[in-house]
N, C-alpha and C positions, 0 to 999 in steps of 0.2 A: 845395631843399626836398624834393624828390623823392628825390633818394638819403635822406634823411634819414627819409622816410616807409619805404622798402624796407628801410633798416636796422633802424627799430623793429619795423616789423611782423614779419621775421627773427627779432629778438632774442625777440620774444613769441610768437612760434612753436617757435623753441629751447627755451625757457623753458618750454612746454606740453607738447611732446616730451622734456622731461627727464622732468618730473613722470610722463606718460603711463609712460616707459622705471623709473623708480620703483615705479608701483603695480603695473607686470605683474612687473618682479622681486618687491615685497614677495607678489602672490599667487605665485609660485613657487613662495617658500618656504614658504607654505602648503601651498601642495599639494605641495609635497614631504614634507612635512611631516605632511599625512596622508595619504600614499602609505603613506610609515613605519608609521603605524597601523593602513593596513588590509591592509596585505603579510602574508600569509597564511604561515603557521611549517611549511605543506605543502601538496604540490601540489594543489588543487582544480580539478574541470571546469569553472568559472566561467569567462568571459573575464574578470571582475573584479567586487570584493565590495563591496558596498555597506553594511555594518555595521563598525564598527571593532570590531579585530579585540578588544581586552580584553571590550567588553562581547559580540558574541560567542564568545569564550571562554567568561565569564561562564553565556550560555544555555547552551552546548553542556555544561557543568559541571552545571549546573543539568537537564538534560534527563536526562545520564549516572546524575545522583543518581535522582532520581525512577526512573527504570526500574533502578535497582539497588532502589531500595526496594518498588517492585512483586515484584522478584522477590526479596525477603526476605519479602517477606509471603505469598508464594505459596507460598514452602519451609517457614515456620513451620506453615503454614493444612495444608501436607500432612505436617508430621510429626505434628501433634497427632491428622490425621486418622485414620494409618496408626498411630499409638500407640492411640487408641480402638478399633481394627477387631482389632488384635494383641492387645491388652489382651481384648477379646471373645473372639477365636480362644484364648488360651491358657484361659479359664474352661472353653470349653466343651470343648477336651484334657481338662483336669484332671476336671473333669464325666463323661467318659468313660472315665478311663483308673479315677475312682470305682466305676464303674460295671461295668466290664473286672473290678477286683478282685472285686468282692462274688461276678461270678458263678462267676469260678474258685476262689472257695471254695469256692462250693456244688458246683461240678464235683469239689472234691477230698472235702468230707463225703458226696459222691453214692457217687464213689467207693469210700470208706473203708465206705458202710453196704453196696453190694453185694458186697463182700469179705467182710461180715461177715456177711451172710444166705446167700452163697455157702457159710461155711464154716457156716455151721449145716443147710443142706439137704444138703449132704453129710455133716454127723455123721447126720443125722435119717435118711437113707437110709440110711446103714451099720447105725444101732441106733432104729428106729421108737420105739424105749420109752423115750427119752433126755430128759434135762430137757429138749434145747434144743429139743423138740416143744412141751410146754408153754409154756415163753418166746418160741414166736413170737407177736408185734402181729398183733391182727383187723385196725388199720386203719394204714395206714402215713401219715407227718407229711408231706400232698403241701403243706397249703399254704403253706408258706415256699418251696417251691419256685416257686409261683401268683406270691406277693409276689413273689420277686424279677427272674420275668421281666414281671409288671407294670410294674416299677421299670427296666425295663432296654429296654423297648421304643426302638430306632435310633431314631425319631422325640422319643421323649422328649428328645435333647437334641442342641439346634439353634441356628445365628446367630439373628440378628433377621435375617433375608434382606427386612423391608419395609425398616428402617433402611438395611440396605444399597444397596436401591434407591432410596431417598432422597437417600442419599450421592452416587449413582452419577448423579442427576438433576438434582442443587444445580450438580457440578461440570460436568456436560454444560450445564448452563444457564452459569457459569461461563465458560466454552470458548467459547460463543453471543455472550457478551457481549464479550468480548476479541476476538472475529475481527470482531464489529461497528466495535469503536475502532480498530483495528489496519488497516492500518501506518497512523501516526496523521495520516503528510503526506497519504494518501489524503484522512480526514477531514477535514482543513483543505483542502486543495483543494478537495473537493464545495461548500464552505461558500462558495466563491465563485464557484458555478457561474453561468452568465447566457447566460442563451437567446438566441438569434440567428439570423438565415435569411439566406441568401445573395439577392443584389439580382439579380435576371435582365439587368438594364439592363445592369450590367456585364460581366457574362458573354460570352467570347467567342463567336464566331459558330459554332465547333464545339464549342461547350458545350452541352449539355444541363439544365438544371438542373429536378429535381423538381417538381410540384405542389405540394407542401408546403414549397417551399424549402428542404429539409434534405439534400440529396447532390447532386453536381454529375457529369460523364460526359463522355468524348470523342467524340463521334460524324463518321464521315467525311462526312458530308454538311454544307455551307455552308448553315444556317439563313436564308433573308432577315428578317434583322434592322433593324430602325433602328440608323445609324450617329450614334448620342447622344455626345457629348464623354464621357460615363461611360465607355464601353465599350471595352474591350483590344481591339484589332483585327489584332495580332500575336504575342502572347504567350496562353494558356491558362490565364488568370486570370479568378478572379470574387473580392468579395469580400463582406461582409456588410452587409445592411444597416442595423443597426445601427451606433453607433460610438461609442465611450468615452470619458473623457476623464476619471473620476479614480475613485478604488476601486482593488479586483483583479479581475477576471474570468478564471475561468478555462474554457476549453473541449476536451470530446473528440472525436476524430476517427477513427471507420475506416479503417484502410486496406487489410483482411485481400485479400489476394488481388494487392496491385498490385506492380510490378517498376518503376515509378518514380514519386514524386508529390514537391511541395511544397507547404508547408503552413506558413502563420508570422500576421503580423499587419502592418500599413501604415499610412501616412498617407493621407488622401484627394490628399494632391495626387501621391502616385505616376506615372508618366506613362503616359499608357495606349496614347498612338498611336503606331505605329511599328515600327522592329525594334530602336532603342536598347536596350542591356543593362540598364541602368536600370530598362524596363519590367519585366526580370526580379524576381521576389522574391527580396530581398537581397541584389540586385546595384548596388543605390545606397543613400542614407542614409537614405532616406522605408520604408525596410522591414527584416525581421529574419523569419529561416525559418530552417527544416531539412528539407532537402532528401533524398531516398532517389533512389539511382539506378543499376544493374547490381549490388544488393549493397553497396554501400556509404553511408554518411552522412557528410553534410557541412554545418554550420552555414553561415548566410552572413550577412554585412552589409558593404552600404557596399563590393561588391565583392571581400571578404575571404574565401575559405575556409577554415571548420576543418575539417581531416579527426577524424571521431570513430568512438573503436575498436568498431564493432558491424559483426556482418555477420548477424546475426539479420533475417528480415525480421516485424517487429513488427506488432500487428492493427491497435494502439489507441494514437493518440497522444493527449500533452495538452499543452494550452497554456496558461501562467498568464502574464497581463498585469500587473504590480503599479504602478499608479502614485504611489503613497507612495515604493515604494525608485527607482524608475525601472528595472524589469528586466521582461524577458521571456525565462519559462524552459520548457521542451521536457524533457516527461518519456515513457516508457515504461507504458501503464496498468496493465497488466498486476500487474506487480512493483514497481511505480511506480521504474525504473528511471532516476533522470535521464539526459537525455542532453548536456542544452546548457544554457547562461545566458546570457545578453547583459545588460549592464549600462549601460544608456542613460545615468544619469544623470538627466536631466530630459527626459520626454517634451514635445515642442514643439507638439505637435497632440494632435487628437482620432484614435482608432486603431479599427480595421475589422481584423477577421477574414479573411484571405486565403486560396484555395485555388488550386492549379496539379495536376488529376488525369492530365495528362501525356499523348501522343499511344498511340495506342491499340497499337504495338508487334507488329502481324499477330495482334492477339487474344489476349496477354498480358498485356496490361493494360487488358483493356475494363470492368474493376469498377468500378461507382462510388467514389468519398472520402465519406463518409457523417458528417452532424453528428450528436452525441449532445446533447441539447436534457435542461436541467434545469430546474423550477420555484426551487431553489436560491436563496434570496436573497446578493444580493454584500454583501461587508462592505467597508467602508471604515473599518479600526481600523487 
C-alpha cells in the first residue's frame, strides 16, 4: 500500500509539473511575444522599453506632427509679418523717391529761371535802355519754392517705428514664452518634482550631512555616531528620508566641482553593514545609479556595468523615478541630455533617494552633492 501511495503521489506530482512546465512555456511565448513589440526599429540608450513600440511610434508621430506644425505656424506668423514691414518700407520708398522728384524739378525750373535772369542782366548791362530792364519782376515767385521744401522736410516721411517696436516686443515676448515651454521633457520633468532630505541616521560616519538636510560631504574625521541598523558603516552612502512607492518623482542633484560621485535610488532593505558589494549602489538588485568616476560613466544594476559615451564632467544631474512604467532614468540638466534608463518592470518596494559624494581624493573632490528641493507637485497620470 505504500508503494501504491508513493506511486500516486509521484504520478500527481508529475501531473503538476507538467501543468507548471505548460504555463511557463505558454508565458514564454508571451513574452516572447511582446519582446517583438517592444524591440525597438533602432538603437536607443534605454536598457529596455517599456511602451510598445506601435503605440510609441504612434506618440513619437504625433510629437513630430505638432512641432512641425509649431513651426508652420511660426513661418506663416513671420512671413505675413515681414510682408507687412516690406509692404510699409516700399510706401514709404515710393513716398520719397515722390518727394526726390518734385524737388528736382524745382532744381531744374530753378535752374532754367537763373539762366534766364542771367541772360537778361547781361543784355541789361550791355544796353541799360533795353526792354529786358523793363520786364524784370519787383518780386520774385519764392513761395513754391517755401511749399515744396515744406512738403519735403526728411522727417515728413517715416516707418511707424512705435508699430515697429511693438512688433519687436510681441515677438521678444514670443521668444520669453517658448524658452519657458522649451525643451519640453524639462517641463514634464519639473512637474514631478518631490522634495526630499537626506536621513542623517543613515549616513555614514564620514558623512557630513547639512543642517537643512539637503547636500551631503566626505570628511576625514570618524564622527561618533550611533551604530543604528539604518546606518552604512562601510560604504559612503546616505539615503533620503523620504520614500515612494507610486507616482513619478523626479529629483536634481549637484555635482559641479566632483571627480567622483554616485547618485541613483534603492530599496530600504539595501544592506548597510559590511564591506559586501551589495552595499554598494547598484551593485545588487535592491538599487539602480550612475555612477562618475576618473572621467568616465557608468550605469549599474544588480552588479552590471554600462559603460556610457560621456566624458564631460556634468554640474547637474536628474533623477526620474516612474512607477506607472517601472523605470528609473538619469538625465543631464543642463541640456537635459539623457544619460541612462533602467527598466524595472515592477518596482517591489517603496524607493528612497541615494547619494555616494565619494572619498575626498587629497582635496579633489571635497565639494559637496547638493539636492535641488522643488515645492512641485508629483503627478501620478
Amino acid at each position: 500500500m505504500t508503494f501504491c501511495y508513493v506511486q500516486e503521489t509521484l504520478a500527481k506530482h508529475q501531473e503538476c509539473l507538467k501543468k507548471q512546465r505548460d504555463a511557463v512555456k505558454q508565458r514564454l511565448k508571451k513574452l516572447a511575444a511582446r519582446q517583438a513589440d517592444i524591440k525597438p526599429t533602432r538603437p536607443l540608450t534605454c536598457s529596455c522599453l517599456c511602451l510598445d513600440q506601435k503605440k510609441s511610434s504612434a506618440i513619437r508621430e504625433s510629437v513630430v506632427r505638432k512641432y512641425q506644425e509649431i513651426q508652420t505656424s511660426l513661418q506663416e506668423d513671420l512671413r505675413i509679418t515681414l510682408s507687412h514691414l516690406e509692404m510699409e518700407e516700399r510706401a514709404a520708398v515710393s513716398a520719397l523717391d515722390g518727394v526726390m522728384e518734385r524737388n528736382c524739378a524745382l532744381i531744374q525750373e530753378l535752374e532754367q529761371d537763373l539762366a534766364r535772369f542771367s541772360l537778361a542782366l547781361d543784355q541789361i548791362n550791355r544796353e541799360p535802355d533795353s526792354a529786358a530792364f523793363y520786364s524784370y519782376p519787383e518780386q520774385l515767385d519764392v513761395d513754391r519754392v517755401v511749399d515744396v521744401l515744406e512738403q519735403s522736410d526728411t522727417s515728413s516721411v517715416s516707418l511707424d517705428e512705435a508699430k515697429a517696436e511693438q512688433i519687436l516686443s510681441l515677438a521678444s515676448n514670443m521668444l520669453l514664452l517658448v524658452c519657458s515651454q522649451t525643451p519640453l521633457i524639462r517641463k514634464l520633468l519639473k512637474s514631478y518634482s518631490s522634495e526630499v532630505h537626506l536621513d542623517p541616521e543613515t549616513a555614514h560616519p564620514k558623512l557630513m550631512v547639512s543642517p537643512r538636510r539637503d547636500s551631503v560631504a566626505y570628511t576625514d574625521a570618524w564622527q561618533p555616531l550611533p551604530d543604528v541598523p539604518e546606518r552604512f558603516d562601510a560604504t559612503l552612502n546616505v539615503i533620503s528620508l523620504q520614500s515612494f512607492s507610486f507616482g513619478r518623482h523626479y529629483w536634481e542633484i549637484d555635482v559641479t566641482g566632483k571627480t567622483y560621485w554616485e547618485l541613483g535610488v534603492t530599496y530600504p532593505s539595501i544592506l548597510r553593514k559590511g564591506a559586501s558589494e551589495d552595499c554598494w549602489l547598484g551593485r545588487g538588485p535592491e538599487s539602480w545609479c550612475v555612477e562618475f568616476f576618473d572621467g568616465e560613466y557608468t550605469a549599474w544594476h544588480g552588479g552590471v556595468p554600462h559603460q556610457l559615451p560621456f566624458t564631460t564632467a556634468f554640474c547637474r544631474i536628474g533623477v526620474l523615478c516612474s512607477f506607472p512604467a517601472g523605470l528609473v532614468t538619469f538625465v543631464e540638466v543642463d541640456r537635459m541630455t539623457p544619460l541612462f534608463s533602467f527598466c524595472a518592470g515592477t518596482f517591489s518596494d517603496r524607493l528612497h533617494l541615494a547619494l555616494c559624494p565619494g572619498h575626498n581624493h587629497d582635496g579633489k573632490n571635497a565639494k559637496p552633492v547638493v539636492l535641488f528641493n522643488s515645492s512641485s507637485p508629483t503627478s501620478d497620470l
